[in-house]
N, C-alpha and C positions, 0 to 999 in steps of 0.2 A: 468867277469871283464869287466867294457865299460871305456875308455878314455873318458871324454867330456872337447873336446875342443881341443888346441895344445899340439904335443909332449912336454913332459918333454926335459928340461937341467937342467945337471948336478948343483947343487946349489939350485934347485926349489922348494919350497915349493908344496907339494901335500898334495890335500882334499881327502880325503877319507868318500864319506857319510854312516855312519852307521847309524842302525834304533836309530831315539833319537838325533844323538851326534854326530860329525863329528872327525874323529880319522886322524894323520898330519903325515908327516914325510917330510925326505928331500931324493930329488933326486940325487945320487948319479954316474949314468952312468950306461950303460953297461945293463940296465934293472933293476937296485938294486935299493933300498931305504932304507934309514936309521931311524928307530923311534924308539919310546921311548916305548916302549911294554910289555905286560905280557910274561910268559915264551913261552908260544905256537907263538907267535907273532902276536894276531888277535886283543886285546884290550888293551889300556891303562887304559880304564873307570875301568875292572876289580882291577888293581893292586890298585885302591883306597883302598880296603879292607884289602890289605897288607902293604901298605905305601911304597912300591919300587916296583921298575920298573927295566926292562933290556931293555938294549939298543941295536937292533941288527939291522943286516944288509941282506935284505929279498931280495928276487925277487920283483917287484915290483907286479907280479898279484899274488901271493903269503900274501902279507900285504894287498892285496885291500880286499883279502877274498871273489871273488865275490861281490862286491859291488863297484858301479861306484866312478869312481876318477878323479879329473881335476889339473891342474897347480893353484895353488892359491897362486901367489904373493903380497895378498893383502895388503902389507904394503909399496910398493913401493913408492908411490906418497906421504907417511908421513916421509920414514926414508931410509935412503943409503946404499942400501945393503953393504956387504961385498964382494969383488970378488968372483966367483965362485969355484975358486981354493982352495981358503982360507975355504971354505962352507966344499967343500966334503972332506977337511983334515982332518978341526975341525969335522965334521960329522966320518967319521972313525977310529978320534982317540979314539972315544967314544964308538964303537962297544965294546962290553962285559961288558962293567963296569953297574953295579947293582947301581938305584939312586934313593934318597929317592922320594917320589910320595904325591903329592897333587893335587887333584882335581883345588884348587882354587887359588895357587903359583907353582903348578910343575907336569903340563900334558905336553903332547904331542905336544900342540902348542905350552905351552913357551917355550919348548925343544926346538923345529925346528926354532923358529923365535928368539931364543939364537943366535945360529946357525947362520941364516941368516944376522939378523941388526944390535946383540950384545946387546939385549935388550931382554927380557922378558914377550912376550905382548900375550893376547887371550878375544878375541873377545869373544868368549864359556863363559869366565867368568865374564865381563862385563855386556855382554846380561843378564845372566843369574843375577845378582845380581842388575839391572835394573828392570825384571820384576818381582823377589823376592818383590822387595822395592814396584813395582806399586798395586801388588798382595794382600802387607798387609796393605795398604793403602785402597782399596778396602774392604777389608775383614774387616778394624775398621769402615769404615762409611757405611756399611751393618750391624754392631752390634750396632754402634751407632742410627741407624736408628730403630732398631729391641726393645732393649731398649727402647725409646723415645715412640715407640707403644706402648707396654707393660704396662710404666707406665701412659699411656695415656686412655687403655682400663679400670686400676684398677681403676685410679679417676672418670671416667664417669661412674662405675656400682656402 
């Protein structure tokens, strides 16, 4: 497990990079974290396949899984956090409870930045339905073009 960056407080959104996918939680104290997780505690990404999640309360080098982890409060500068206090409450009240899971309304991050700003916000899915959209736009004017050949090649033989 590598830190990059400053220590956690209590409240803190943490990045967790997995291969692929970045998996979140919140900083709880005391070395703990609280995320939205499969039963073992190592991925969110899994429980897509189940549609729920448990919510548990890890060690913090325990949920990184070996894999580096930094402070990422990147929503500060758009939206007002919640106090910290108010964070690792609502963050603990949630320990054990089983919640339904969606990849693209209900991972990990909207979990943690619930939590945090009282909003429901992930970047993961945005990106991700950004370069879907730029992806298939691509891929029709690469058939459009292929076509246009095609029938280009049949009227000149």
């Amino acid at each position: 497990m590598t830190l990059v960056g400053p220590s956690p407080k209590p409240g803190d959104l943490i990045e967790f990079f997995r291969p692929l996918y970045q998996h979140w939680g919140i900083y709880v104290g005391d070395g703990y974290v609280v995320h939205l997780t499969d039963q073992e505690g190592f991925s969110s990404f899994s429980s897509a396949f189940g549609a729920t999640a448990a919510v548990r309360k890890d060690r913090l080098d325990k949920a990184a899984c070996g894999c580096k982890y930094r402070v990422n409060n990147k929503y500060d500068k758009k939206r007002s956090p919640n106090p910290p206090g108010k964070v690792v409450q609502a963050a603990l009240e949630e320990v054990g409870k089983q919640m339904p899971y969606s990849v693209t309304s209900g991972n990990c991050e909207h979990f943690v930045t619930n939590l945090r700003y009282g909003d429901c916000l992930s970047d993961q899915v945005d990106n991700a339905i950004m370069y879907s959209a730029v992806g298939a736009g691509a891929l029709a004017v690469f058939a459009g073009i292929a076509l246009v050949t095609m029938r280009n090649k049949r009227q000149n033989q």
